[in-house]
C-alpha positions in Angstrom: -52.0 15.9 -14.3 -54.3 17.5 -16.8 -57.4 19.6 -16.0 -59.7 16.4 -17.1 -57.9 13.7 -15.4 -58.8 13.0 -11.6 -56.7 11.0 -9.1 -57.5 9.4 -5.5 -55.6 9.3 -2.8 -56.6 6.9 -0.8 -55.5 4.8 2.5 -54.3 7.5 4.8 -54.5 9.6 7.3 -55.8 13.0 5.8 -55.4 15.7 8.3 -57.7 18.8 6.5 -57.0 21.8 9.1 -59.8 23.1 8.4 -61.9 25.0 10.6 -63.1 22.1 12.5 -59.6 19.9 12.0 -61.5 17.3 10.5 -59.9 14.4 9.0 -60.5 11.6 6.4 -59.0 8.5 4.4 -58.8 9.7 0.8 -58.9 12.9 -1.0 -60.0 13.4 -4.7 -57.8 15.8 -6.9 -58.8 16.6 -10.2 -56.3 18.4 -11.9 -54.2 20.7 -10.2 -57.5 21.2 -7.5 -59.0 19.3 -4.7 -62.7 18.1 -5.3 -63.8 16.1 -2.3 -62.1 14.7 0.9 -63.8 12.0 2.7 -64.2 7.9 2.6 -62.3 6.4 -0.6 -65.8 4.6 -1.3 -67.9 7.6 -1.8 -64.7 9.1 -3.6 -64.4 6.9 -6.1 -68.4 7.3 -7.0 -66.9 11.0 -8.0 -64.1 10.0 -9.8 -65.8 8.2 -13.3 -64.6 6.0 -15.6 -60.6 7.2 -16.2 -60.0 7.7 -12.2 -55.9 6.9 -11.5 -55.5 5.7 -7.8 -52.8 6.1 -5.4 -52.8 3.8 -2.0 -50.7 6.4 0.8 -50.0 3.2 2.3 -51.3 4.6 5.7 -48.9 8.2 5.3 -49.9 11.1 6.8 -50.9 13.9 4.4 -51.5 17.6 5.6 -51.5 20.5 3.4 -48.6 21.8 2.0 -45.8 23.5 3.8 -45.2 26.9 3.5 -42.1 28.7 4.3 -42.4 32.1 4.6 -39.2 33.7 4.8 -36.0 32.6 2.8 -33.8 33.1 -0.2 -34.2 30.4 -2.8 -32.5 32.5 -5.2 -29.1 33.2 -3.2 -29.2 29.2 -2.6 -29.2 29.1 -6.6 -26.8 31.5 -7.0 -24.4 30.4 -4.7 -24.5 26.9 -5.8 -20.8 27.2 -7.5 -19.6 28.7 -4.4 -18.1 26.7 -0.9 -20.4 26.0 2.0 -18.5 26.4 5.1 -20.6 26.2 7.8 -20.9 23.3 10.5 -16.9 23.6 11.2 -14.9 22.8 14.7 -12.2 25.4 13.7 -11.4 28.2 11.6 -8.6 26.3 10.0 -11.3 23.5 8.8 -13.3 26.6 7.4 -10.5 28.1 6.0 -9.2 24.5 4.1 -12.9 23.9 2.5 -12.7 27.3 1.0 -9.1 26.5 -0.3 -9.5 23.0 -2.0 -13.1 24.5 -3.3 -11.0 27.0 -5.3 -8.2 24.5 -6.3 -11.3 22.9 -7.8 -12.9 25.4 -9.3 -10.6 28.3 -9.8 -13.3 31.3 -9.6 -13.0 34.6 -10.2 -13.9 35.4 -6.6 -13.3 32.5 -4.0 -16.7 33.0 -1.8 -17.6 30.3 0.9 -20.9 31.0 3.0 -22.5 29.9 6.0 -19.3 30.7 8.3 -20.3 30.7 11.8 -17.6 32.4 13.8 -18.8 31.7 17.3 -19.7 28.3 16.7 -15.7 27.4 16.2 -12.9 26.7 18.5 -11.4 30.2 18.2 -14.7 32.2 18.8 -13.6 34.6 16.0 -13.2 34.6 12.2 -10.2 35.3 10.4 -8.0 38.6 10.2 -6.7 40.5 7.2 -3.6 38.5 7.5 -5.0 35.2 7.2 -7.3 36.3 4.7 -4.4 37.3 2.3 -2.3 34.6 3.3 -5.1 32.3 1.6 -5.4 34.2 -1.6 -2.7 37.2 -2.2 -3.7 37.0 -5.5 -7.7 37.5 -6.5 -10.1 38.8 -4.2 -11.9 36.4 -2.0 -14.8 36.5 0.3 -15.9 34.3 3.6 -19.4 35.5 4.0 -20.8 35.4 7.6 -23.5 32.3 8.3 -26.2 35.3 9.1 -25.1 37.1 5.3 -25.3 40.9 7.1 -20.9 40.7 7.8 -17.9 39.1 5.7 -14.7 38.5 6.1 -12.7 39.8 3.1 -9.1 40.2 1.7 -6.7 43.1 0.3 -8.1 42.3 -3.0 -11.7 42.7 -2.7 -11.0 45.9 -0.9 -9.1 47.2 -3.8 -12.0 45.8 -5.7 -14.9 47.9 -3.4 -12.4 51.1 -3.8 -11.9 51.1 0.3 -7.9 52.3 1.4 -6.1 50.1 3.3 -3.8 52.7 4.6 -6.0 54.4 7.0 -9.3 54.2 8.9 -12.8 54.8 7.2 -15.5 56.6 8.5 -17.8 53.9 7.1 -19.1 52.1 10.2 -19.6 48.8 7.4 -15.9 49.1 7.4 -14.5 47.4 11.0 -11.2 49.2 11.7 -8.3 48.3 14.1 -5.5 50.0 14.7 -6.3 52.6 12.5 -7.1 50.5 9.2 -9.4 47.8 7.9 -8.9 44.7 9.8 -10.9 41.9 7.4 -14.4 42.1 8.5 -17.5 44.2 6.9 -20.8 44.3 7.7 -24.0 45.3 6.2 -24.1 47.2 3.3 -20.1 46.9 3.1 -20.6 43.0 2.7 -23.9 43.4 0.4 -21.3 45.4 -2.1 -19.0 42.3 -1.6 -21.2 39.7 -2.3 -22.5 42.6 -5.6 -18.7 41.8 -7.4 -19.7 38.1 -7.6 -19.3 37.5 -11.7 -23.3 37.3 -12.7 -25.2 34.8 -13.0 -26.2 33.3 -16.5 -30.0 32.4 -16.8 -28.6 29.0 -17.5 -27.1 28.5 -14.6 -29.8 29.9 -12.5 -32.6 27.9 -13.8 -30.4 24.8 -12.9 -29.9 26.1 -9.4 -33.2 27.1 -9.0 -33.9 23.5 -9.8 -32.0 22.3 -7.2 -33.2 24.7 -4.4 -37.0 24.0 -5.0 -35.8 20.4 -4.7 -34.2 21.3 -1.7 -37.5 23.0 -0.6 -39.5 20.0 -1.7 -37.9 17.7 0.4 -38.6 19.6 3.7 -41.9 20.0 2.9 -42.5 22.9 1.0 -44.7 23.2 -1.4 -44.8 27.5 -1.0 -42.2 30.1 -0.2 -42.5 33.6 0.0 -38.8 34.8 -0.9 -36.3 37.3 1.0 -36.3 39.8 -1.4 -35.5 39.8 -5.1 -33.2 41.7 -6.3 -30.2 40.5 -3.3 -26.7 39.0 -4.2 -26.8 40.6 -8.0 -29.6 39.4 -9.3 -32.6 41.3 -10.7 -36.0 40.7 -10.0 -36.2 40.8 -14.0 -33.7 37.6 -14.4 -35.1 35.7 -11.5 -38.3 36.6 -12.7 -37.4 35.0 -16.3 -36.0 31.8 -14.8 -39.1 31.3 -13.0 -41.3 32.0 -15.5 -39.1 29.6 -17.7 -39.2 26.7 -15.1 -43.4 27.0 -14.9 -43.4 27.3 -18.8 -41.4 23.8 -18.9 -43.7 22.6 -16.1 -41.0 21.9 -13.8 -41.0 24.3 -10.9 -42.8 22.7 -7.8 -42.7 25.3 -5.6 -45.5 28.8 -5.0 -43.4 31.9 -4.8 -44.7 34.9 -3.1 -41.9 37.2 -4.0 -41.4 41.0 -2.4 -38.9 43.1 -4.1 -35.7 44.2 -2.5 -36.6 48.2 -1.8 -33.6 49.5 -3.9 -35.9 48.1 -6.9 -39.0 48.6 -5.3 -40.1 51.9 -7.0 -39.1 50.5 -10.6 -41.2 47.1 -10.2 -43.9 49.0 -8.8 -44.2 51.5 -12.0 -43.8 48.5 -14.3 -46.5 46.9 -13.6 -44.6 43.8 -11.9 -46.0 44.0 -8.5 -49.9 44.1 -10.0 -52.3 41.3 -10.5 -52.4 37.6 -9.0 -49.5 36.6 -11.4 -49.5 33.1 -12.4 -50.6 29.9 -10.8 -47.0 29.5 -9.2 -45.3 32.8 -9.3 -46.0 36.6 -8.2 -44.2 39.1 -7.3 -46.0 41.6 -4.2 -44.5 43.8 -1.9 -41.2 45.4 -0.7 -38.8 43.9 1.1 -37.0 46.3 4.1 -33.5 45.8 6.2 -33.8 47.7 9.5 -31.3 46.2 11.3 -28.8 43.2 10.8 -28.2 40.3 13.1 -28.0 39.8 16.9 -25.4 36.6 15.8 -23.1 39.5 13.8 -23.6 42.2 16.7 -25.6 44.2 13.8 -29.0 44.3 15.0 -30.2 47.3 16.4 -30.3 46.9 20.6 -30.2 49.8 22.4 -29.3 48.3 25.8 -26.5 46.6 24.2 -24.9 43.2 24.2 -24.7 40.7 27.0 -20.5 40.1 26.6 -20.4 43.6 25.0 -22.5 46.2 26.2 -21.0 48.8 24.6 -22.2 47.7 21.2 -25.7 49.3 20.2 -26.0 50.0 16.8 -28.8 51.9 15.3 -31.2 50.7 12.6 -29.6 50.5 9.2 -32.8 52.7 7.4 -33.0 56.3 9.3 -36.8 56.9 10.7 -38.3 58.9 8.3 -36.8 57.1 5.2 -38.1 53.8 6.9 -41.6 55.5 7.2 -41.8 56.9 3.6 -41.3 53.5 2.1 -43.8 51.7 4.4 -46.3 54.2 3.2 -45.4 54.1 -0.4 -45.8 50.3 0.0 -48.7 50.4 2.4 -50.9 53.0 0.5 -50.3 51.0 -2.5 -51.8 48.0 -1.9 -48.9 46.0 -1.1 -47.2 44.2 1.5 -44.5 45.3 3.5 -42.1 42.9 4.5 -39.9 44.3 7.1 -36.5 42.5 8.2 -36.2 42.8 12.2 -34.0 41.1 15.0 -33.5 43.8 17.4 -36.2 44.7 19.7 -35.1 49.1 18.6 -35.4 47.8 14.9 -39.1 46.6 15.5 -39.7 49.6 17.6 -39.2 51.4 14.4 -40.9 48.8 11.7 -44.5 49.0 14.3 -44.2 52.8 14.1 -44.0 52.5 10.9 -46.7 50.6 10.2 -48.6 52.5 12.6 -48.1 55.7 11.0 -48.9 54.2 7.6 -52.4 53.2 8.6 -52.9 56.2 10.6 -52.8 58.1 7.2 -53.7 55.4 5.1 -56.3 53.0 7.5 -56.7 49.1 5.8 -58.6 46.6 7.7 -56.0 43.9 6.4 -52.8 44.6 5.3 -50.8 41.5 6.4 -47.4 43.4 6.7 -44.5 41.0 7.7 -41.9 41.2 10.6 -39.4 38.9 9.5 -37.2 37.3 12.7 -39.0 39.3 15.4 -36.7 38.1 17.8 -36.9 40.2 20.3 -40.5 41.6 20.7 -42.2 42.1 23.6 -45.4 41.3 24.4 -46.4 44.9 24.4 -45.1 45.0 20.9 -46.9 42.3 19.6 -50.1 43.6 20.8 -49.2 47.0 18.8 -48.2 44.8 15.8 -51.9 43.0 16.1 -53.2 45.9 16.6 -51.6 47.3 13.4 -52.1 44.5 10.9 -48.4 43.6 11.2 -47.8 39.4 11.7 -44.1 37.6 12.8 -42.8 35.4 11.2 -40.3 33.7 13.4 -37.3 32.2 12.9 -37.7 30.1 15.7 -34.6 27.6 14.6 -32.1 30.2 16.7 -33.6 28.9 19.8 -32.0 25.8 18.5 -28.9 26.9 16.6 -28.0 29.6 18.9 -29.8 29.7 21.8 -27.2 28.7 24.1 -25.2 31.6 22.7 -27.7 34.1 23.2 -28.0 33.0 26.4 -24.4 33.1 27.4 -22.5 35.3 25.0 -25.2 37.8 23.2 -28.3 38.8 25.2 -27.8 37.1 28.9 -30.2 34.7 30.4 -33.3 36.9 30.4 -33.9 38.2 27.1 -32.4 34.9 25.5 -35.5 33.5 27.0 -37.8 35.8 25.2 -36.2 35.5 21.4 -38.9 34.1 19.3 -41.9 34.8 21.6 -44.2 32.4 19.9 -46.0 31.5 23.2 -46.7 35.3 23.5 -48.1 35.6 19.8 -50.5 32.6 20.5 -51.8 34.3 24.1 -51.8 37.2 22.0 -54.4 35.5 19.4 -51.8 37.1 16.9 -51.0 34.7 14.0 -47.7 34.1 13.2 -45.3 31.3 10.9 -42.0 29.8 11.2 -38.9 30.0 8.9 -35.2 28.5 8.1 -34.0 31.9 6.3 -31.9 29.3 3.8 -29.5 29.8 3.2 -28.4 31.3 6.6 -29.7 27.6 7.7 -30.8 24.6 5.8 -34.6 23.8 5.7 -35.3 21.7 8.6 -38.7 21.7 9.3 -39.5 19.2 11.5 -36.4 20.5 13.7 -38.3 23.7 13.7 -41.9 22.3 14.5 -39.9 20.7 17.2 -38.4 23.3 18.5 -41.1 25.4 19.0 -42.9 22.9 20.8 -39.8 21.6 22.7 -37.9 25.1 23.2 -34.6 23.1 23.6 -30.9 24.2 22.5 -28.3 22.1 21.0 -27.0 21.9 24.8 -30.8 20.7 25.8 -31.0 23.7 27.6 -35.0 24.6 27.9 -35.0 28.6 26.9 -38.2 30.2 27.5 -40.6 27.5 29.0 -43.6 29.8 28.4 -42.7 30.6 24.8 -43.6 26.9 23.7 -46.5 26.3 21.5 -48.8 23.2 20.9 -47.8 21.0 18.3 -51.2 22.1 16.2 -50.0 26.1 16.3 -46.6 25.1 15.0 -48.3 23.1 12.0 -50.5 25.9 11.3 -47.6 28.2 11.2 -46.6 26.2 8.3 -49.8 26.0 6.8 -52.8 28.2 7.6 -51.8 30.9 9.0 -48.6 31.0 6.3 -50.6 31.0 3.9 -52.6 34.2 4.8 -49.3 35.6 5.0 -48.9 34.9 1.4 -52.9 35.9 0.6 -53.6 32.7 -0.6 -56.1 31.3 2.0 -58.6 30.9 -0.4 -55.9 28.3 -2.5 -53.5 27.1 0.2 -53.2 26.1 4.2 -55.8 23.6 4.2 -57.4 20.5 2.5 -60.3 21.5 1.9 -62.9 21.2 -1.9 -61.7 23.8 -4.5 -58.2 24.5 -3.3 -55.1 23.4 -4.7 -53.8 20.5 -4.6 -50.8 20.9 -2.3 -50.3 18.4 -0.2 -47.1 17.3 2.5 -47.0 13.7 3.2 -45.3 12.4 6.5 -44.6 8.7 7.9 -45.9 9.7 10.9 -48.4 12.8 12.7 -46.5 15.2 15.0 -49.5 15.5 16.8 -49.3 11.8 17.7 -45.8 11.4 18.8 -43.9 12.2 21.8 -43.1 15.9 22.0 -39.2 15.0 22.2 -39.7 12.5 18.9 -41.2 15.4 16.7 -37.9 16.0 14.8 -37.7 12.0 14.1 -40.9 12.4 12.0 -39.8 11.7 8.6 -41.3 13.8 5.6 -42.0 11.1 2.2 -43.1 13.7 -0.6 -44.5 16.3 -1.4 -48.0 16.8 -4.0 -47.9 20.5 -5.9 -51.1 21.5 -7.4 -52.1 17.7 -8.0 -48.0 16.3 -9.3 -45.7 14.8 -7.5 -42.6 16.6 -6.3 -40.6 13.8 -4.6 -40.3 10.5 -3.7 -42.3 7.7 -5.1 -46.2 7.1 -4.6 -46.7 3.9 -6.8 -50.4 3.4 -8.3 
């Protein structure tokens, strides 16, 4: 739609989010903006003589979905690669990353999403098995949570690591005094870095698919996981973006922090300054403090439920971790910090807190990505501080019944994802997938943080559940102050953009148990449809 032609939307249920959740029957877009919501007789007074019109046919239209943490870019990058997740057994995982490569014959055999507690054999495979499946290349089977793979002979030749004898690496995983298969961390990172590059043609095509992906749960905004992951520099994902916008075919608003390895350089460049264009910027730096609770990475000083003896420390040493928080911070931008375990937040809020100590700003909108297991205390400190969650709230879901019985034991299980807390709190927070660790789902994530049910039905937390309206608005208002676009996103209001989510049915008017059923139709970025069909 151009900036002089104007479109009604009109027959449906129009729910604005606004300050005083008002809601209408139509909503008049002209060009990529919203310029009145209300009746469709008044709105078509408003519309003159070359008004287009769009009966909803009595869909449900809120404002566009925002996800606020995930990797779009690794989903575009991987697409040549195996998905091996949703497996009964090891074997099954194993077979789908064989006949992927008997198809396709890459350099590097890589399948992801590997989950390997969620198969019969509670384990993934050995060195052994590893080689027995390609002696001849190197190969990787990277784990669902992407911070541990499971490699062979090859691609440790390939990462320089001896076989022969333990490493001092603790990325390496050693047993009986040499490399047993598995890496974690930055060990895996380096795997996943030998991946043959990407061509700009190939990532504009996978990018394509991934926003479509994106579109069809919903989204109409993302704000990214970090470029500059898996190989490929904020300057070539940058391009393909900008290339995609140019063609006018990208339908999705990227808010995207830079991995902190190439913070320093974008930050000189110039690439983190300005508003950047109507669908892409770049802001902030994106940190790893720990790894994952589901890969016994994250950083939990008391220790695992089935093994207490594992406590790993945070990935980024103290003062390192508080150095680029206030590089980040003092500049203007927005830290994004990655943490599961409740020692990694410990040391993201301390260093946030030190940060505006030296450097006080009333709004600063740092990120705590997963924030699984915060207290209550430390949510306050993070309010206090200017520091939001964003919760993945899809592992009370996915693995909830594992964290209650295999990783953190009853109690704390019932804590992971505190999003009743946040809301007591007054503390705004959002929901995410982390795709590709998990497919968008996001009606199974509004639902489960409503519902606070496991695959098993097990109910995990009964006072972490939220109201149906605080999980919309953790896709919608208060996502998009995470990404600072209030003023153009999060509600449907005169003068923002036109980015709307339309649904057959409201979640707020259904069952609680029936939320996941609610189907999402399409998807309206800035005034063009993204999916589906909306007839004239």
């Amino acid at each position: 739609m151009n900036c002089c032609e104007k479109r009604l939307y009109y027959n449906g249920r129009i729910v604005t989010l606004d300050a005083e959740d008002s809601r209408a029957d139509a909503v008049l877009v002209a060009g990529d903006r919203i310029e009145a919501v209300g009746g469709a007789a008044e709105l078509r007074g408003l519309g003159g003589p070359r008004l287009r019109e769009t009966d909803l046919d009595g869909l449900v239209v809120y404002p566009g979905f925002i996800d606020t943490h995930s990797h779009p870019d690794l989903l575009a990058a991987w697409a040549p690669y195996a998905y091996c997740g949703g497996t009964a057994d090891l074997a099954s995982a194993l077979d789908i990353l064989r006949r992927h490569d008997q198809l396709h014959d890459l350099p590097i055999p890589m399948g992801y999403g590997f989950d390997d507690t969620a198969i019969a054999e509670r384990r993934g495979p050995d060195l052994a098995e590893m080689d027995a499946l390609f002696p001849d290349k190197p190969a990787v089977l990277l784990h669902i949570s992407i911070h541990a793979a499971y490699i062979n002979s090859r691609m440790y030749e390939l990462l320089g690591i001896p076989l022969d004898r333990p490493s001092d690496n603790i990325d390496i995983v050693c047993e009986n005094g040499r490399p047993n298969g598995l890496v974690t961390e930055g060990a895996a990172l380096a795997a996943l870095d030998k991946l043959p590059p990407v061509t700009p043609e190939s990532l504009k095509r996978g990018l394509l698919a991934a926003v479509d992906h994106y579109n069809a749960q919903g989204f109409t905004a993302c704000i990214g996981g970090g470029a500059g992951l898996g190989g490929l520099t904020p300057h070539m994902l940058g391009a393909a973006l900008a290339d995609l916008e140019r063609e006018d075919s990208l339908r999705l608003h990227l808010h995207l922090p830079v991995y902190a390895d190439r913070f320093e350089q974008a930050l000189e460049s110039g690439l983190l300054d300005g508003a950047g264009s109507p669908l892409l910027r770049f802001h902030g730096i994106k940190l790893l403090t720990d790894g994952s609770i589901q890969a016994y990475t994250a950083a939990v000083p008391e220790g695992y439920h089935s093994r207490p003896e594992i406590r790993p420390a945070t990935i980024i040493p103290q003062d390192e971790l508080e150095a680029l928080v206030f590089k980040a911070h003092s500049a203007g931008q927005q830290a994004v910090i990655h943490g599961n375990g409740n020692g990694a937040i410990e040391a993201a809020i301390q260093a946030v807190e030190k940060a505006q100590a030296r450097f006080p700003r009333a709004d600063p909108r740092h990120l705590l990505i997963h924030c699984q297991m915060a207290s209550d205390a430390q949510l306050a400190r993070m309010k206090a501080a200017g520091l939001w969650p964003s919760f993945f709230g899809l592992h009370v879901w996915n693995w909830g019944d594992r964290h209650h019985d295999v990783f953190l034991g009853p109690e704390r299980a019932a804590r992971i994802d505190p999003c009743g807390s946040a809301v007591r709190l007054g503390l705004p927070f959002s929901l995410h997938a982390d795709t590709p660790v998990l497919p968008q789902m996001t009606m199974q994530s509004i639902h489960t943080a409503v519902n606070r049910r496991t695959r098993a039905g097990r109910l995990l937390g009964a006072d972490q559940r939220v109201s149906v309206l605080d999980a919309l608005r953790a896709y919608t208002t208060y996502a998009a102050a995470m990404c600072f676009e209030e003023r153009n996103r999060g509600s449907i209001e005169p003068g923002k953009v036109a980015d709307f989510t339309l649904l057959d049915a409201d979640p707020r008017a259904v069952p609680p148990e029936e939320i996941r059923d609610v189907k999402i139709v399409s998807v309206i970025s800035m005034g063009r449809p993204a999916r589906g069909c909306l007839k004239d």
